[in-house]
C-alpha positions as CSV (number, residue, x, y, z in Angstrom):
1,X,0.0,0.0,0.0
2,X,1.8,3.5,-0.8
3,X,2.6,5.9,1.9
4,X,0.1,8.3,2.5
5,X,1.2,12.3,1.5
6,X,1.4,14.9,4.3
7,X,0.2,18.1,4.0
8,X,2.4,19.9,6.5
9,X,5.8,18.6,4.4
10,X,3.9,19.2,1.0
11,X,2.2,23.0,1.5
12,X,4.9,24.8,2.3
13,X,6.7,23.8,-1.5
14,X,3.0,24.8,-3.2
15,X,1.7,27.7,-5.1
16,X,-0.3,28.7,-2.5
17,X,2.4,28.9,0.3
18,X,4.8,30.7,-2.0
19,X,2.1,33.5,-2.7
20,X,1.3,33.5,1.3
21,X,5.0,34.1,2.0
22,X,5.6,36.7,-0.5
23,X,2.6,38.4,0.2
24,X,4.3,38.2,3.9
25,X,7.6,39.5,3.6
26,X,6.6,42.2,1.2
27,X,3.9,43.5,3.4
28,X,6.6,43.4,6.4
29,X,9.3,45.5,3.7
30,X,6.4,48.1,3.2
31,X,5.6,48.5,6.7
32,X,9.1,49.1,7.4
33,X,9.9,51.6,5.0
34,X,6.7,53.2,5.4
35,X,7.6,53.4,9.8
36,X,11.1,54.8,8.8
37,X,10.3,56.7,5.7
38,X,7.2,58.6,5.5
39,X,5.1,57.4,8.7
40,X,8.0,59.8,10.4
41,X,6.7,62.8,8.8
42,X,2.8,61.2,9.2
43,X,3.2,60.7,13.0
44,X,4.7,64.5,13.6
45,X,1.8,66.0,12.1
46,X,-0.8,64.3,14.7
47,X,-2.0,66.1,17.6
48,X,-0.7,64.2,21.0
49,X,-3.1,61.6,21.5
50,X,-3.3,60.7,18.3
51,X,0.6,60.7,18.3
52,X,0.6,58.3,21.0
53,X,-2.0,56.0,19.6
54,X,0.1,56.3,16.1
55,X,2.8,54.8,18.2
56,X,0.7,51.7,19.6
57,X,-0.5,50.9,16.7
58,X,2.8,50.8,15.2
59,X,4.3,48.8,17.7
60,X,1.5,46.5,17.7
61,X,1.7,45.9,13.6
62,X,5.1,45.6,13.8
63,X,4.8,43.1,16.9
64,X,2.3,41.0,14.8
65,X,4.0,40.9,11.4
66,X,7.0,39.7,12.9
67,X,4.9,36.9,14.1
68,X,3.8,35.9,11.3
69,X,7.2,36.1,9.3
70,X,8.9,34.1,11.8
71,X,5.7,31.6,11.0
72,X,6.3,31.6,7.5
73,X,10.5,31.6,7.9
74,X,9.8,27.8,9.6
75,X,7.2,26.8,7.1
76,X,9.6,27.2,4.6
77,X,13.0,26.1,6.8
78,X,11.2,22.9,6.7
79,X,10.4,22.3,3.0
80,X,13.8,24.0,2.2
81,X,15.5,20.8,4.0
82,X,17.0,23.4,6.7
83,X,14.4,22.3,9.6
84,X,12.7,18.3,10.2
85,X,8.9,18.9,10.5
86,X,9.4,18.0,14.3
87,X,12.3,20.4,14.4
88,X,10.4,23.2,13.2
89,X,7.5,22.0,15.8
90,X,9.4,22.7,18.7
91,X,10.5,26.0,17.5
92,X,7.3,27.1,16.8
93,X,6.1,27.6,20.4
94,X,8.3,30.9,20.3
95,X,6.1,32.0,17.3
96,X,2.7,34.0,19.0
97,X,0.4,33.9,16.2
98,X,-3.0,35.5,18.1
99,X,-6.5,35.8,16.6
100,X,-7.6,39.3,16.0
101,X,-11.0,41.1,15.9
102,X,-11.4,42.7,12.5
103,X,-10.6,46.9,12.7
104,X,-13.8,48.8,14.0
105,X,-14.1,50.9,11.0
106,X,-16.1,53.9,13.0
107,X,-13.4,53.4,15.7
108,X,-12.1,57.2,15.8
109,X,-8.6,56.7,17.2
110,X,-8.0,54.9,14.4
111,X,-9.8,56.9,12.0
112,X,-7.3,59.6,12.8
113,X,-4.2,57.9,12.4
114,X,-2.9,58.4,8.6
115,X,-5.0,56.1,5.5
116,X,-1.7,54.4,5.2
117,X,-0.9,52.9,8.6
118,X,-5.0,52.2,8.6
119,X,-4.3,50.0,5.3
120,X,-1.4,48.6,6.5
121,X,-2.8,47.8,9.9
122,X,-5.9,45.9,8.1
123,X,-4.2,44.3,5.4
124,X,-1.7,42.6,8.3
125,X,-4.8,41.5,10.0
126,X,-6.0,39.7,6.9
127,X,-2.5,38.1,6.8
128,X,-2.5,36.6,9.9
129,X,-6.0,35.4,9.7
130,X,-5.0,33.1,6.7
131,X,-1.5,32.6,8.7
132,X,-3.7,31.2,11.3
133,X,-6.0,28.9,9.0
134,X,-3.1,27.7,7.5
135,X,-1.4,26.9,11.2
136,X,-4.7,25.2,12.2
137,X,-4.9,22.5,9.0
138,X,-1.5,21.9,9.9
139,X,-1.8,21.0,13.4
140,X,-5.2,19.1,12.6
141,X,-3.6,17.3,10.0
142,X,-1.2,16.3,12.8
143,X,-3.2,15.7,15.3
144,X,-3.6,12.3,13.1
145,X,-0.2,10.8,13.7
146,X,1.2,10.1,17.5
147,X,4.2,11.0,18.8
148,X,6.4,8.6,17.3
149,X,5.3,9.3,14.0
150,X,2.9,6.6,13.5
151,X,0.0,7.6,10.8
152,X,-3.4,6.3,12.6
153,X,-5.5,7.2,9.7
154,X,-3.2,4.6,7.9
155,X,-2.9,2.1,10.5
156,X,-6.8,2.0,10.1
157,X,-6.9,1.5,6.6
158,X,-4.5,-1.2,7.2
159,X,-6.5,-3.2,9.5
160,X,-9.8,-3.0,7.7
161,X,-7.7,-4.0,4.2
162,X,-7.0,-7.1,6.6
163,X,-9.7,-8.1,7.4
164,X,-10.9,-7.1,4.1
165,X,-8.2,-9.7,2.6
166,X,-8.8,-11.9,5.5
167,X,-12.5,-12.5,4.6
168,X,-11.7,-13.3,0.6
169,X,-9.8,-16.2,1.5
170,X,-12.1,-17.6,3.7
């Protein structure tokens, strides 16, 4: 009977990862040039509260996209040969992927901080909501194998072939 495929070693070499982790590291590039470049200038321009919120809310987006590019750093340590899949598990408990509400649109100390932290701040939300689907069918997927690497799903297809062959020759 041929070895079953798993999805944690085969996503991280498919399309869809490869968009995920571009889409990733390019949002954390233009969030960084944005903070040092013109977010500078943005954040001098606010009155004091809003100044101080500006500064949260930066700390916070950084704080999360970090997060989830150390997330996607493993995912692909592992497919690139550099990490074991249970290497890359044990490391990942340093990784603080957290769910996030969705931005309150009418919320107005967000409203006044500049359009372009607002989009980056919602687009890194979207980000680490797929980030966190993606975690989740990983660690479902397995949830099916023990801890010494044993496939149940397969040892139970194995048993009822058995029997299945077991009862033919009878």
């Amino acid at each position: 009977m041929s070895e079953t495929i798993r999805f944690v070693e085969k996503y991280a070499d498919s399309t869809q990862f490869k968009q995920l982790f571009e889409e990733g590291m390019n949002l954390v590039e233009e969030t960084a040039n944005y903070l040092d470049g013109d977010g500078r200038s943005d954040s001098r321009v606010l009155a004091r509260i809003a100044s101080l919120n500006y500064a949260t809310e930066s700390m916070r987006l950084t704080t999360r996209l970090m997060q989830v590019a150390s997330w996607l750093l493993l995912q692909r340590a592992v497919n690139e040969g550099e990490l074991t899949f249970e290497e890359a598990r044990s490391e990942k408990h340093k990784v603080r992927l957290r769910q996030h509400g969705p931005v309150d649109p009418e919320n107005e100390d967000f409203l006044e901080m500049p359009d372009r932290l607002q989009d980056l701040v919602k687009r890194s939300f979207g980000l680490n909501e797929r980030v966190l689907n993606v975690d989740r069918m990983i660690r479902s997927a397995t949830q099916f194998r023990t801890e010494k690497g044993v496939n149940r799903v397969q040892g139970d297809i194995n048993r009822i072939a058995k029997a299945f062959n077991a009862s033919q020759s009878s």
